[in-house]
C-alpha positions as CSV (number, residue, x, y, z in Angstrom):
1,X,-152.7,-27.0,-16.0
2,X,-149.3,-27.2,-17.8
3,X,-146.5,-29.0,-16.2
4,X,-143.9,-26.6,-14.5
5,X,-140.7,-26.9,-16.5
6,X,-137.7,-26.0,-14.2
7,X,-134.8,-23.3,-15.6
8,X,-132.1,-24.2,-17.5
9,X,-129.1,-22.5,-15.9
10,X,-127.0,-20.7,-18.7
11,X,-123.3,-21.3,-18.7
12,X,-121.7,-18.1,-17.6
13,X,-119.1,-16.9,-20.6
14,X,-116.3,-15.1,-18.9
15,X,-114.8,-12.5,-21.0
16,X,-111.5,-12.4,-23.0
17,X,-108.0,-12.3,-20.7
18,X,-105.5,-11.5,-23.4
19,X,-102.9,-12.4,-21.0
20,X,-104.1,-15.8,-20.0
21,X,-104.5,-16.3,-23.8
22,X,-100.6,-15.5,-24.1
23,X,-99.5,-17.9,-21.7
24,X,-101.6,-20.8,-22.8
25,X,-99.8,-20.4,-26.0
26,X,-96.9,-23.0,-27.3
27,X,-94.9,-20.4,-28.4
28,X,-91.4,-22.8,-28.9
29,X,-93.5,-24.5,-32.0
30,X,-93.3,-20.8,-33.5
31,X,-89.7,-20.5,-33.3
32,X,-88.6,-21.7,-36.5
33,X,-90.8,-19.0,-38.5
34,X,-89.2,-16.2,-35.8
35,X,-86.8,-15.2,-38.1
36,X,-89.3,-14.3,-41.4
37,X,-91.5,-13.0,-38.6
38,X,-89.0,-10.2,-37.1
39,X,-88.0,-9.3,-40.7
40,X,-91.7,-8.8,-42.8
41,X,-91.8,-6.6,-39.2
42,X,-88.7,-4.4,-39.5
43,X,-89.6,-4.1,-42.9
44,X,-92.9,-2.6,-43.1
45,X,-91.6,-0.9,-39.9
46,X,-89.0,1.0,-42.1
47,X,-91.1,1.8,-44.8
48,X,-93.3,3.7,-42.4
49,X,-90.8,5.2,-40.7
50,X,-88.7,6.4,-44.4
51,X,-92.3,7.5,-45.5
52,X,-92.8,9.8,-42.9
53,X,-88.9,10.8,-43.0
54,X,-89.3,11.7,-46.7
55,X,-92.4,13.7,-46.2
56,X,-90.4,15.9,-43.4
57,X,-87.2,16.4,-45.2
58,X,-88.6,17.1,-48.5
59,X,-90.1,20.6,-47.0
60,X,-87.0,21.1,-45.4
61,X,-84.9,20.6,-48.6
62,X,-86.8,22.4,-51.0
63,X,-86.6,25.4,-48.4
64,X,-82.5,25.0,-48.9
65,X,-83.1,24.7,-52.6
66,X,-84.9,27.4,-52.9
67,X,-82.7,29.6,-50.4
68,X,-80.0,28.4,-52.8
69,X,-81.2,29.6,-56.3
70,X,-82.1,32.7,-55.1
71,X,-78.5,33.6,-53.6
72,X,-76.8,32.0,-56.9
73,X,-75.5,28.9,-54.9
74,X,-75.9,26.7,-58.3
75,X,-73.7,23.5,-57.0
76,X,-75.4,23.7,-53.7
77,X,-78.7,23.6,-54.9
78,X,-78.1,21.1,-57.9
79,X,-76.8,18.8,-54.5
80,X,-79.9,19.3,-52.4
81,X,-82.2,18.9,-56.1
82,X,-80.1,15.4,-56.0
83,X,-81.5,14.6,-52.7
84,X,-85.0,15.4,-53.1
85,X,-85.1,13.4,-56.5
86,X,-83.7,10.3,-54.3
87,X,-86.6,11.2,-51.7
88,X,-89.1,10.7,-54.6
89,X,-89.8,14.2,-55.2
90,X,-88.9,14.4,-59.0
91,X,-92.9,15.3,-60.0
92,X,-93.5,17.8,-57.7
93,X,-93.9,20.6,-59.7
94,X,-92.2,23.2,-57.4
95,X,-88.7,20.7,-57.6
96,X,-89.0,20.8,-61.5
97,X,-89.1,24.7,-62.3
98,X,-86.4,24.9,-59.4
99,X,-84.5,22.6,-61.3
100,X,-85.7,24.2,-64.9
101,X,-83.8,27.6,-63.3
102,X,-81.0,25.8,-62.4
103,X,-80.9,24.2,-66.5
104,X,-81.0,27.8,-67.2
105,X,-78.2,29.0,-65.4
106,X,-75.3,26.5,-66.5
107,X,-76.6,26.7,-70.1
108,X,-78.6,23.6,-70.3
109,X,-81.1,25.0,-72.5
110,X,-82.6,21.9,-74.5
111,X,-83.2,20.3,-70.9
112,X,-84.9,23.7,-69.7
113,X,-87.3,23.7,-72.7
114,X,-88.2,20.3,-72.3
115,X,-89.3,21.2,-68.5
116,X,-90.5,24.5,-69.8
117,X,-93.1,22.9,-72.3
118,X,-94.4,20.7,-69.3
119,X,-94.6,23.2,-66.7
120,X,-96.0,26.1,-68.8
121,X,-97.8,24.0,-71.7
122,X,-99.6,26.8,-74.3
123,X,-103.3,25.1,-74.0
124,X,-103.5,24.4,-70.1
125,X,-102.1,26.0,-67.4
126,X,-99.7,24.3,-65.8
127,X,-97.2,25.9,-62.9
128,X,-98.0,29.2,-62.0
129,X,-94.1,30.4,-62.0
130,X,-93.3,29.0,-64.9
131,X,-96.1,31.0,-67.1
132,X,-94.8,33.9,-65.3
133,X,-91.2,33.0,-66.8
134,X,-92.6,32.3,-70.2
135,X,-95.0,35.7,-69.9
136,X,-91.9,38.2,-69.2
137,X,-89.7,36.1,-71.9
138,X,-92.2,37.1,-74.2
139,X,-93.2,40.4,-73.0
140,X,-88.7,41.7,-73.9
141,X,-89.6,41.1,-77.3
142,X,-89.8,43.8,-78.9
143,X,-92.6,43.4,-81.7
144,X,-95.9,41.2,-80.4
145,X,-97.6,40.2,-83.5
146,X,-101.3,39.2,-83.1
147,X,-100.5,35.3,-82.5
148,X,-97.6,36.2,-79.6
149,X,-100.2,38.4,-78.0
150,X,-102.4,35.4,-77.8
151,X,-99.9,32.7,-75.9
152,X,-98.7,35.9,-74.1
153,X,-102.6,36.3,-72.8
154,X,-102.3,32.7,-71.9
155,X,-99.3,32.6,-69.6
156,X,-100.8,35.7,-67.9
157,X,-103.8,34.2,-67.1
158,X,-102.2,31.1,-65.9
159,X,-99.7,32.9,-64.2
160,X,-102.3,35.7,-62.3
161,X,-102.8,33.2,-59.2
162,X,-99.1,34.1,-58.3
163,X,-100.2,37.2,-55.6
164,X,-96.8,39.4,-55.4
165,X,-97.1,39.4,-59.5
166,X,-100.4,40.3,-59.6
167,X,-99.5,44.1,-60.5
168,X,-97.7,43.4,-63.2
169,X,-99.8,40.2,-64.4
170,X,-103.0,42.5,-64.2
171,X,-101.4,45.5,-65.9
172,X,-99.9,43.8,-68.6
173,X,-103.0,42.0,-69.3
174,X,-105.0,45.5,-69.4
175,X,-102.5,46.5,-72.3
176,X,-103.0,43.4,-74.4
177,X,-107.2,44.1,-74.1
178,X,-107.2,47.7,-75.1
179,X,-105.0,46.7,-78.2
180,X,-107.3,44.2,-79.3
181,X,-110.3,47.0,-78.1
182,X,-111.6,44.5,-75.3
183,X,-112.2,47.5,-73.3
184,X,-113.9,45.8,-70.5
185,X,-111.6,43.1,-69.7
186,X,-108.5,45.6,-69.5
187,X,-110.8,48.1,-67.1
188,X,-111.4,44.8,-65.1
189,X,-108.4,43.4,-64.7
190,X,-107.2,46.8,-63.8
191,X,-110.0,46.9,-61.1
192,X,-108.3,44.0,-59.5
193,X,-105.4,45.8,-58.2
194,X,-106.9,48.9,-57.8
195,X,-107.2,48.3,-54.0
196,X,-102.8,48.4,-53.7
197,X,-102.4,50.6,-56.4
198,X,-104.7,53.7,-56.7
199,X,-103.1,55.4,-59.0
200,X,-104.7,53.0,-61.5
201,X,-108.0,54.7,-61.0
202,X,-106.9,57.5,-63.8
203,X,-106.2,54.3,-66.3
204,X,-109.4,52.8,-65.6
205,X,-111.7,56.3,-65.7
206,X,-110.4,56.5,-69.1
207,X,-110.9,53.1,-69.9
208,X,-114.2,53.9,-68.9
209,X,-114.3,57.0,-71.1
210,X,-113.8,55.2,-73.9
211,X,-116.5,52.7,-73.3
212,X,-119.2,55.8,-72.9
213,X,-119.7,55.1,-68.9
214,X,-119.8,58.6,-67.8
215,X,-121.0,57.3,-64.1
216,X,-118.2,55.3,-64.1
217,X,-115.4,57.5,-65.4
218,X,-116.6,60.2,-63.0
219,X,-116.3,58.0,-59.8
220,X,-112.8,56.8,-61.0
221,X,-111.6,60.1,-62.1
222,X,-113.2,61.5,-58.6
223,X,-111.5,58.3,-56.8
224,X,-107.8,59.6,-58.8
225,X,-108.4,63.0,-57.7
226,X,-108.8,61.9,-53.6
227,X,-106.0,59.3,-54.4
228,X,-103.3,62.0,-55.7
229,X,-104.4,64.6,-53.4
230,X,-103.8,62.6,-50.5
231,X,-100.2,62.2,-51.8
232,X,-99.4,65.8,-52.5
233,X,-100.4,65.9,-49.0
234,X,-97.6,64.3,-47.9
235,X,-95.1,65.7,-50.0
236,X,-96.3,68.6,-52.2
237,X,-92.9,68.8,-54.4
238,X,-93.8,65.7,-56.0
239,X,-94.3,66.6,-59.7
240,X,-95.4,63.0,-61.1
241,X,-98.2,62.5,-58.5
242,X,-99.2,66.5,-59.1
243,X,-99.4,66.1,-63.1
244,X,-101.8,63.2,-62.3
245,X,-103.8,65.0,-60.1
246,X,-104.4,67.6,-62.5
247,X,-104.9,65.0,-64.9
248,X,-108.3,64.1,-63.1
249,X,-109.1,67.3,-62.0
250,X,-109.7,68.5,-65.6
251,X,-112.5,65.9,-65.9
252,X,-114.0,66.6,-62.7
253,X,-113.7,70.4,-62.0
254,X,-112.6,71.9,-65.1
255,X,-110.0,74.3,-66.4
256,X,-109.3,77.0,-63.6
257,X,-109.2,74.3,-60.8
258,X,-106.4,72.7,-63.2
259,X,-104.4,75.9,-63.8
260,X,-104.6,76.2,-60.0
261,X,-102.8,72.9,-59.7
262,X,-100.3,73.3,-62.4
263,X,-99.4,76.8,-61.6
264,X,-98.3,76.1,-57.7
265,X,-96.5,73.1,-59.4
266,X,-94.3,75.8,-61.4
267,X,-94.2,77.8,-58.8
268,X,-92.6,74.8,-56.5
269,X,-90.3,74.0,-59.6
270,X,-89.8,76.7,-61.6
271,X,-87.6,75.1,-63.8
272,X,-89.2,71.7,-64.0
273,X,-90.0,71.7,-67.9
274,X,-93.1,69.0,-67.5
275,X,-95.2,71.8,-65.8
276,X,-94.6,74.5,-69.0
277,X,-95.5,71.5,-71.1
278,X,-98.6,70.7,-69.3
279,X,-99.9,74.4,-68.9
280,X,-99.2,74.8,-72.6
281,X,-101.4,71.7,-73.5
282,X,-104.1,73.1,-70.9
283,X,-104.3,76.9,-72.4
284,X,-104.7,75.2,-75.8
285,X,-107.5,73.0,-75.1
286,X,-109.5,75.4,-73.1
287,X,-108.6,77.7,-76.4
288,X,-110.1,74.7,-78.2
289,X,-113.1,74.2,-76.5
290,X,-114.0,78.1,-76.2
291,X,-113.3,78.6,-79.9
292,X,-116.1,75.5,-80.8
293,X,-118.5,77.5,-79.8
294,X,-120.7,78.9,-82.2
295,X,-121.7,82.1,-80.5
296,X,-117.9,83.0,-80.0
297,X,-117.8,87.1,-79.7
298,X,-114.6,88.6,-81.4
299,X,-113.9,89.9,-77.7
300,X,-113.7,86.5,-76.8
301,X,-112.2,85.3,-79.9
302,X,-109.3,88.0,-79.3
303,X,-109.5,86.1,-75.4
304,X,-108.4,82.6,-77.2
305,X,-105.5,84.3,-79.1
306,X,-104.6,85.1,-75.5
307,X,-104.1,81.6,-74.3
308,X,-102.5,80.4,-77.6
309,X,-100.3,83.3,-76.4
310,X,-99.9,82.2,-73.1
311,X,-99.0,78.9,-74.5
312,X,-95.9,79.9,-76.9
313,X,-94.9,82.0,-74.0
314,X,-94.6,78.8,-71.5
315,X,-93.3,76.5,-74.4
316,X,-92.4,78.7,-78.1
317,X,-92.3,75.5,-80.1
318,X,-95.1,74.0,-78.6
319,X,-96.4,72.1,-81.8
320,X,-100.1,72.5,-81.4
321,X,-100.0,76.3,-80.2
322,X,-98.2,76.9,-83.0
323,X,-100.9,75.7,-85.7
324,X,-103.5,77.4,-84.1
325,X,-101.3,80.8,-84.3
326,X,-101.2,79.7,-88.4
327,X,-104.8,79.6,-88.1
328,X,-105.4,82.7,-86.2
329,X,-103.3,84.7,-89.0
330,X,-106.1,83.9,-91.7
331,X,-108.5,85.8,-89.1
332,X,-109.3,89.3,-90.6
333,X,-109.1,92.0,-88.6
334,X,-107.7,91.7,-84.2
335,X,-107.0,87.8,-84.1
336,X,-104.4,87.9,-87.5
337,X,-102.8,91.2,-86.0
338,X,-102.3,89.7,-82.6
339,X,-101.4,86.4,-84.0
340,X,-98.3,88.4,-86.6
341,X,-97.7,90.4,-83.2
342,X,-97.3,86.4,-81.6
343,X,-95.3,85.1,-84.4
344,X,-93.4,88.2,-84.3
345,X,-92.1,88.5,-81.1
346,X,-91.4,84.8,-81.3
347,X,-89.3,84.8,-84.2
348,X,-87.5,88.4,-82.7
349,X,-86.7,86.1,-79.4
350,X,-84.9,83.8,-81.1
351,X,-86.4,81.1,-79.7
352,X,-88.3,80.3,-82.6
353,X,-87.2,76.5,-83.2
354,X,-87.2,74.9,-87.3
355,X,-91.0,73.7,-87.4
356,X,-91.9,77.5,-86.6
357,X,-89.8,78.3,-89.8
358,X,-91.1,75.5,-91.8
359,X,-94.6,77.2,-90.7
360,X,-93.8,80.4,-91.8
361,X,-92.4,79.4,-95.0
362,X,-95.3,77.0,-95.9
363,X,-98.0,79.6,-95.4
364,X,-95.2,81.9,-97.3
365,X,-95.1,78.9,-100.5
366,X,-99.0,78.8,-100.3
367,X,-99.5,82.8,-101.0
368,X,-96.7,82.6,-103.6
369,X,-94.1,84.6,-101.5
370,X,-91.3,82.5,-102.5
371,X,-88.6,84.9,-101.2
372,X,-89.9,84.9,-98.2
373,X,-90.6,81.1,-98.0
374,X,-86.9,80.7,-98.7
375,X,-85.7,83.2,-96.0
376,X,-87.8,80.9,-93.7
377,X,-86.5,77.6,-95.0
378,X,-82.6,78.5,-94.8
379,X,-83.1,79.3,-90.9
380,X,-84.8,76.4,-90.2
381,X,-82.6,74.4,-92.0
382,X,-79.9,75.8,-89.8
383,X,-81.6,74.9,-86.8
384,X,-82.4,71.3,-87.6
385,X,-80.8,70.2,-90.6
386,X,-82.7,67.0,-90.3
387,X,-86.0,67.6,-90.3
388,X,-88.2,65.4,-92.8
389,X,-90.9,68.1,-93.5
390,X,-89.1,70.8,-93.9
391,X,-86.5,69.2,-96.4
392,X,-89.4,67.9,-98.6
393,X,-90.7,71.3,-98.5
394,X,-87.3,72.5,-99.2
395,X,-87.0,70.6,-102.1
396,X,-90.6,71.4,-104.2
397,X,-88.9,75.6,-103.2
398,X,-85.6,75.3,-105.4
399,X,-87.0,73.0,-108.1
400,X,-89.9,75.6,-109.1
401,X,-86.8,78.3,-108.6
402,X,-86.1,80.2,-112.0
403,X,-83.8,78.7,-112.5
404,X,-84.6,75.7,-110.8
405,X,-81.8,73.8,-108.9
406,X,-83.1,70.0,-109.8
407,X,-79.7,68.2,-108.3
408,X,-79.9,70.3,-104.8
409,X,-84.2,69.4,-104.8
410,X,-83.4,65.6,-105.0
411,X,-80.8,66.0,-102.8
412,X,-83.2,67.0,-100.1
413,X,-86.5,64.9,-101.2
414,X,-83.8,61.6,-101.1
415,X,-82.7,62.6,-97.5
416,X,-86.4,63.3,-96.3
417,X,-87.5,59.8,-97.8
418,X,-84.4,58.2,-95.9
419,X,-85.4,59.4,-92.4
420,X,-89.1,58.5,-92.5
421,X,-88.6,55.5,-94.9
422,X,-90.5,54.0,-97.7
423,X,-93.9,52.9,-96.1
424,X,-96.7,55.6,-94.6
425,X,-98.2,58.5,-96.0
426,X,-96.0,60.4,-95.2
427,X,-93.2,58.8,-97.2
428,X,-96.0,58.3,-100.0
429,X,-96.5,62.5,-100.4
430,X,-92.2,62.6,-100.0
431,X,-92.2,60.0,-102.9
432,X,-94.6,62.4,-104.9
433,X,-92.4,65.2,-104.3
434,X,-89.1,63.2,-105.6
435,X,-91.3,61.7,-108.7
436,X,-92.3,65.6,-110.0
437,X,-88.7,66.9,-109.6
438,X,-87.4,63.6,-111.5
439,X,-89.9,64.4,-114.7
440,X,-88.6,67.5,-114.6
441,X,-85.0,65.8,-114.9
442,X,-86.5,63.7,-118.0
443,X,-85.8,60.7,-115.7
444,X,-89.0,59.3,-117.0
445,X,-88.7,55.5,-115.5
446,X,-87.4,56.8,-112.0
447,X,-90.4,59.6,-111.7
448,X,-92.7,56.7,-112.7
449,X,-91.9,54.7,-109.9
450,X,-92.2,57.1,-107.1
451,X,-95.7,58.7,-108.6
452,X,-97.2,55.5,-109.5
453,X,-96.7,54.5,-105.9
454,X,-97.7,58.0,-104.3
455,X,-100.8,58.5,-106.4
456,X,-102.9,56.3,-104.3
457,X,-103.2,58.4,-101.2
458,X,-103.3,61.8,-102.5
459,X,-106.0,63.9,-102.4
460,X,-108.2,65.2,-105.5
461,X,-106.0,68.5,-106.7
462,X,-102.5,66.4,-105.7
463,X,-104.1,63.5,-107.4
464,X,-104.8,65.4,-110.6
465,X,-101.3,67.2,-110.5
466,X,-99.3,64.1,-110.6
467,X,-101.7,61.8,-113.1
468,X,-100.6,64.6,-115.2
469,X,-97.4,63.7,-114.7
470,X,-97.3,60.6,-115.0
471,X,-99.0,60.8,-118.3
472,X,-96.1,63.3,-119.2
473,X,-93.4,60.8,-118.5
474,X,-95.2,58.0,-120.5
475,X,-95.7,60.0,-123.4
476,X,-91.8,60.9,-123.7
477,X,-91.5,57.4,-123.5
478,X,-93.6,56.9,-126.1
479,X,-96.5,54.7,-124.4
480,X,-99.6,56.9,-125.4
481,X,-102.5,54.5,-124.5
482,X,-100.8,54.4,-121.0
483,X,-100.5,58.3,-120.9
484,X,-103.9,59.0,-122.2
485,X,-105.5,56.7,-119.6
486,X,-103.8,59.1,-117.2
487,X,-104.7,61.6,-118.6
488,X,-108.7,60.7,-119.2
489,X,-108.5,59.9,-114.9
490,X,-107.0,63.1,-114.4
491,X,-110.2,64.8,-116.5
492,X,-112.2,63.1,-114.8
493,X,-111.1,64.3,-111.1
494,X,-112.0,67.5,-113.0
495,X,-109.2,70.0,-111.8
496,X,-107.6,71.7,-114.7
497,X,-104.1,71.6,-112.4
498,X,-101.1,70.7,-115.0
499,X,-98.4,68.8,-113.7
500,X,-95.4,71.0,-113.0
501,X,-93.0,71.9,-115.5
């Protein structure tokens, strides 16, 4: 049996009386450190309190900054950028462009482009506003070369987060994309703002075009079409969002459906020149597309005439009608009568502007009806005196006269080269022009010039024409190996076509 050991009574621990604690304390030995005490106190106290001051003034200033930039108040918001630089807000990024604008305005420029290159750097992005800034800087120049384009892309990207420019960010982004063909990007950043602006649905179902995604370019052309006819809707006299609509109807129903919406446009605005253009432009496309096909019945052929017609009649200088009409008048039989009946009537109107001279005077040069060509040339001279075609065409007329008038042709090839220039093919074939009539002047080193630097982009019988001259000209100046090389090239293109004379 084990011995009975009796209970050790615990000690009872009362719990902790923070009061009694206090007044069991000596607090007069304490005194003398009372003084460090209170202060370390107020101290951290105030840099609590000015923490939490800072932080709610610094929202409230840059408000007034803000408020003051944007109403032009420059002193009064360099004063409150003052005070929000003394709160410690000098890094925040919204207080630096604020202050960057503010550089801008009183013509601190060095100190703007020093905040510029931080805020908007051209390898990260950086503050949304300021690549915005940098973006339409760019964007007023007026030629983008290649490398522009590129920092331009950037600062659009970096500046697309910025939701009441994203319109503009998106668009302008589109346009940089189809330059450099990257088709898919431009139809998909257009595709971002498509929701507020429908009218981008006809950009982007020919975007889509382009790219072959005939599902897709039918749902955004048919997307266009509800889009602009809900607007006519609304108000049916307005012509922009009418234009469009028959813009997309074209692709999705077809010609008559188009007419249909053109024609009530005239008929709303009878005067309204855009709707004459676009019904001109219609007629000759549908003339187009009936006259490809290969079955085409001279009933129906004498049907396309019709349009072209129909065209001249709703615009008579309409540029493209007018070709076809020069085309029609090498038909044998109804389509060149009706089309000399067209031309006709156009020229008896009076309405008959200088490229429908220079027209009729080039098919006139091209049969060898000089006289006529020249009737044709003086009254379209007389309507536009300035016309680059027509006075390079005027000058090959008077230098193959008899007599020719060589001081009048150079006259008018000189002017044509001065208002297109010296670069282009077109200046190229004015420069050929200029170089015959100078051989025929004897003006050897001149005419060299010019053909040696039109040869290049002529065609085969052109080509041969002018070797021949230039061979010509560096015989007279006795350089014969030069001349026969010239002339071995031009044997070779094998057109016996002597240079002119």
């Amino acid at each position: 049996m084990e011995p009975v050991r009796k209970n050790r009574q615990q000690k009872r621990r009362n719990a902790f009386n923070f009061g009694a604690w206090i007044a069991s304390r000596q607090w007069s030995k304490l005194l003398p450190a009372a003084p460090a005490v209170i202060t370390a106190l107020a101290i951290g106290g105030a840099c609590v309190w000015t923490r939490s001051r800072s932080q709610a003034l610094q929202p409230r200033y840059l408000k007034a900054l803000s408020t003051a930039v944007e109403s032009d108040q420059t002193e009064v918001a360099e004063r409150y950028a003052s005070k929000l630089v003394a709160l410690g807000a000098e890094n925040r990024p919204e207080v630096q462009w604020i202050q960057t604008v503010i550089d801008l305005r009183v013509g601190r420029l060095q100190n703007a482009q020093e905040k510029l290159i931080k805020l908007a750097p051209a390898d990260t992005i950086g503050y949304p506003y300021a690549h915005l800034f940098v973006a339409k800087q760019i964007v007023q120049r007026n030629n983008i070369d290649p490398q522009t384009a590129a920092k331009l892309k950037h600062h659009l990207i970096a500046a697309s987060s910025i939701s009441v420019e994203r319109q503009w960010t998106a668009s302008t982004l589109s346009k940089i994309y189809v330059a450099e063909n990257d088709l898919k990007s431009a139809t998909r950043e257009l595709e971002k703002v498509v929701q507020s602006k429908p009218e981008v649905w006809l950009l982007i179902a020919n975007l889509k075009k382009q790219q072959g995604d005939e599902k897709g370019e039918q749902q955004a052309f048919a997307a266009a079409a509800d889009h602009f006819s809900e607007q006519l809707k609304n108000d049916p006299n307005d012509n922009k969002n009418r234009l469009a609509l028959a813009q997309a109807t074209f692709q999705t129903e077809g010609f008559r459906a188009t007419e249909t919406i053109l024609l009530e446009g005239l008929k709303r605005s009878p005067d309204a020149a855009e709707f004459r253009s676009a019904l001109a432009s219609l007629y000759v496309q549908h003339a187009d597309d009936l006259r490809a096909k290969s079955s085409l019945q001279k009933l129906e052929l004498s049907g396309v005439l019709e349009l072209i017609e129909r065209a001249i009649q709703l615009v008579p200088n309409h540029p493209i009608a007018l070709q076809r009409l020069m085309l029609f008048l090498d038909e044998s039989g109804i389509a060149e009568d009706k089309a000399s009946q067209v031309l006709g009537d156009l020229l008896a109107s009076g309405q008959a502007n200088a490229s429908v001279h220079l027209l009729v005077a080039t098919r006139a040069m091209l049969t060898g009806d000089d006289a006529t060509a020249k009737v044709h040339m003086d009254l379209g001279y007389q309507k536009n005196p300035n016309l680059p075609v027509l006075l390079n065409n005027m000058a090959w007329l008077v230098a193959r006269q008899d007599p020719p008038q060589l001081d009048a042709a150079k006259s008018y090839a000189d002017r044509a080269l001065n208002l297109v220039g010296n670069k282009g093919e077109i200046a190229n074939r004015f420069r050929d022009t200029r170089g015959h009539i100078l051989v025929k002047m004897e003006r050897w080193e001149e005419a060299i010039a010019d053909l040696e630097t039109a040869v290049p982009q002529l065609n085969d019988r052109a080509k041969a024409i002018t070797l021949r001259a230039l061979a010509k000209a560096y015989r007279a100046l006795d350089q014969n190996e030069i001349a026969a090389a010239y002339e071995k090239q031009a044997s070779t293109i094998g057109l016996d076509s002597p240079a002119i004379d």
